[in-house]
C-alpha positions as a Markdown table, in Angstrom:
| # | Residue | x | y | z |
|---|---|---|---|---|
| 1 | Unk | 7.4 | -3.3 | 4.5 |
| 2 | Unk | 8.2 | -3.7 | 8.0 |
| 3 | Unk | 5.4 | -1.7 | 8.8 |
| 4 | Unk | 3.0 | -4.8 | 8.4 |
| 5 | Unk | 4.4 | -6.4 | 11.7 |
| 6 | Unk | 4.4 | -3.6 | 13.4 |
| 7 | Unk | 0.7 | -3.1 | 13.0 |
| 8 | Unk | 0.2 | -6.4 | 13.0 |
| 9 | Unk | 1.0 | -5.9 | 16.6 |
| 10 | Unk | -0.5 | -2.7 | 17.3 |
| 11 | Unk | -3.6 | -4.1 | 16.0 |
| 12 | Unk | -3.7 | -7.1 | 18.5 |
| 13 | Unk | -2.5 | -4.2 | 21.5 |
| 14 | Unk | -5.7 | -2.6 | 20.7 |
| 15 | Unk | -8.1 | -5.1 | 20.3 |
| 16 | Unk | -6.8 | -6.6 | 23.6 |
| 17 | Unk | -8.0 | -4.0 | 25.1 |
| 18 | Unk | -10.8 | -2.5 | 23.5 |
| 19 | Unk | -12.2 | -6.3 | 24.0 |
| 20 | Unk | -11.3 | -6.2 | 27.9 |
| 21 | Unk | -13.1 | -2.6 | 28.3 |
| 22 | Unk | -15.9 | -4.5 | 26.7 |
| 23 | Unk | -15.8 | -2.0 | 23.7 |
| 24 | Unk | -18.3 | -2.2 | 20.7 |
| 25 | Unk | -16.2 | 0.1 | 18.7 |
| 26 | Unk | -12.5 | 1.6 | 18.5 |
| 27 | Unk | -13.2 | 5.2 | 17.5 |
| 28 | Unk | -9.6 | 6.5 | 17.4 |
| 29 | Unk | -5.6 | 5.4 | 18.6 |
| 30 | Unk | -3.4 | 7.7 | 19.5 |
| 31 | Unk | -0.3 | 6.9 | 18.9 |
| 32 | Unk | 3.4 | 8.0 | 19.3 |
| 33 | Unk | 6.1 | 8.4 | 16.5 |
| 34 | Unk | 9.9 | 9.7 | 17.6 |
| 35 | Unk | 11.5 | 11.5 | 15.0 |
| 36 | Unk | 14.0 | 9.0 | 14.7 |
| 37 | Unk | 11.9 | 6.0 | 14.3 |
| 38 | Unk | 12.0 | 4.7 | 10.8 |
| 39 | Unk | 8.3 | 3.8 | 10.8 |
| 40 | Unk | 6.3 | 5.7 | 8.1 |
| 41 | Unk | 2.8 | 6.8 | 9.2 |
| 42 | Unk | 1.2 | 6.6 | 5.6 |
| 43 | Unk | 2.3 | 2.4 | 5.5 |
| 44 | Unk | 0.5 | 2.4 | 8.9 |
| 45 | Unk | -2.4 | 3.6 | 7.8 |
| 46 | Unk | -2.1 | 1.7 | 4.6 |
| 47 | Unk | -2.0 | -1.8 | 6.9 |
| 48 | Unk | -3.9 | -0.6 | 9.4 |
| 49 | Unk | -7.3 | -0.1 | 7.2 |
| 50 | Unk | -6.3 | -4.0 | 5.7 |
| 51 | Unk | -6.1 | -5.6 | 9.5 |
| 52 | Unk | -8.5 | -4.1 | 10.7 |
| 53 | Unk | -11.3 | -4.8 | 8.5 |
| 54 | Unk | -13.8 | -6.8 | 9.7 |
| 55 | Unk | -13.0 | -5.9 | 13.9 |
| 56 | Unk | -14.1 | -3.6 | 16.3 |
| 57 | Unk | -11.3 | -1.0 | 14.8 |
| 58 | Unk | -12.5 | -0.7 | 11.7 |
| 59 | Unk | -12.6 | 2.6 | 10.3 |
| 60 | Unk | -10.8 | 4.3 | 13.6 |
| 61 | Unk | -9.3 | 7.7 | 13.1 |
| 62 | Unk | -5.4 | 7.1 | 14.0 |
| 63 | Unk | -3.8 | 10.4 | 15.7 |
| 64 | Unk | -0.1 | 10.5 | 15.2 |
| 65 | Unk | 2.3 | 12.8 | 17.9 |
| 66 | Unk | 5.5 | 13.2 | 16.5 |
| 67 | Unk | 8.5 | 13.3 | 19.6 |
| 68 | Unk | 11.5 | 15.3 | 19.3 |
| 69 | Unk | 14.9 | 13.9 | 18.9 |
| 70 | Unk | 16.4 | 14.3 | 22.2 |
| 71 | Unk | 19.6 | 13.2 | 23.5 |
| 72 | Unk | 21.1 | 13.8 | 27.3 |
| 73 | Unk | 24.8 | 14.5 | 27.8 |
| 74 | Unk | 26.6 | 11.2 | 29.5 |
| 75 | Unk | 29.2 | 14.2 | 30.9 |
| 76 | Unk | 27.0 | 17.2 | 32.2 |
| 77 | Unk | 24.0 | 15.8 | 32.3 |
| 78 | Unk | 22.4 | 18.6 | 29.9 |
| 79 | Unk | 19.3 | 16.8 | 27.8 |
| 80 | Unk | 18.9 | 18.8 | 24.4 |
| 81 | Unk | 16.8 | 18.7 | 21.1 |
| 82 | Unk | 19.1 | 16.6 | 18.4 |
| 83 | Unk | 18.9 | 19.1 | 15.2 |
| 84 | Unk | 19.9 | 18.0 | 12.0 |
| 85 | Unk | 21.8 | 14.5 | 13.4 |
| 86 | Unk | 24.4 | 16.8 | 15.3 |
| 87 | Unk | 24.9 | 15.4 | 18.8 |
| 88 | Unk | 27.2 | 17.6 | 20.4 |
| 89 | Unk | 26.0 | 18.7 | 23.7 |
| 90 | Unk | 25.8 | 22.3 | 23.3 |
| 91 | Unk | 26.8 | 22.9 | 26.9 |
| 92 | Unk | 30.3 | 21.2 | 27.0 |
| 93 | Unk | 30.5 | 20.1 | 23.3 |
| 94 | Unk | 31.0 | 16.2 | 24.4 |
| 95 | Unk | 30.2 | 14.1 | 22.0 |
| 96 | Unk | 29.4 | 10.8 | 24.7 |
| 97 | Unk | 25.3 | 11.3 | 24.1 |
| 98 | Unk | 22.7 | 8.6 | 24.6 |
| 99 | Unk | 19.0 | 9.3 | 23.0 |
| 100 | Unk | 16.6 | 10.0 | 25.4 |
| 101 | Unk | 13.7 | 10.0 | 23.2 |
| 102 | Unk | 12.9 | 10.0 | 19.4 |
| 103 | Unk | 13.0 | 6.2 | 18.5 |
| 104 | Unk | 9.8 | 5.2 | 20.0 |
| 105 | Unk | 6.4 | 4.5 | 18.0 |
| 106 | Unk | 3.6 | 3.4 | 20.9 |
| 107 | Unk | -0.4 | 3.0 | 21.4 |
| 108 | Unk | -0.4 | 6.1 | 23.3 |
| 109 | Unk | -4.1 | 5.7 | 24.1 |
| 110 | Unk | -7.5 | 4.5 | 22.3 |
| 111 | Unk | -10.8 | 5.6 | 22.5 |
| 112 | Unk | -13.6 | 3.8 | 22.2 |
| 113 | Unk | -17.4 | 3.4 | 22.5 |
């Protein structure tokens, strides 16, 4: 369910700025999903056809690009794909990790008409 909010605000990222480029139509978002990222693309598209009924982004085609989980070592430095939750740099087997990507969900880009 927290998907609603978080369209709730993409909805109002887009119109902001399909209004500002003096749109008359969305026609597709792009967006970005991380691996990680516990939003659900079929509850976006679920909300996003109920807010945006009625506006310019009615009916827009959304494009989802799914990042990698990907975590850099805080001791070597070495940035690698996260597979199955394991974090262990595979260089020096630390386990002091931060995530680099993979959390994210973004308006990569619209396009409009």
């Amino acid at each position: 369910m927290h998907e609603l909010s978080v369209v709730e605000s993409m909805v109002g990222v887009v119109l902001k700025h399909a209004e500002g480029n003096r749109a008359e139509k969305v026609t597709s978002i792009n967006l970005v999903l991380g691996e990680m990222s516990t939003i659900m693309e079929e509850p976006v598209k679920f909300y996003f056809e109920i807010l945006s009924k009625g506006t310019i982004a009615q009916g827009a085609e959304l494009n989802f690009e799914r990042k990698p989980l990907i975590a850099r070592c805080s001791v070597c430095g070495k940035e690698f794909k996260v597979i199955e939750y394991d974090f262990t740099c595979p260089d020096c087997g630390s386990l002091e990790t931060e995530i680099v990507s993979g959390r994210e969900f973004r308006v990569e880009s619209i396009e409009i008409e």
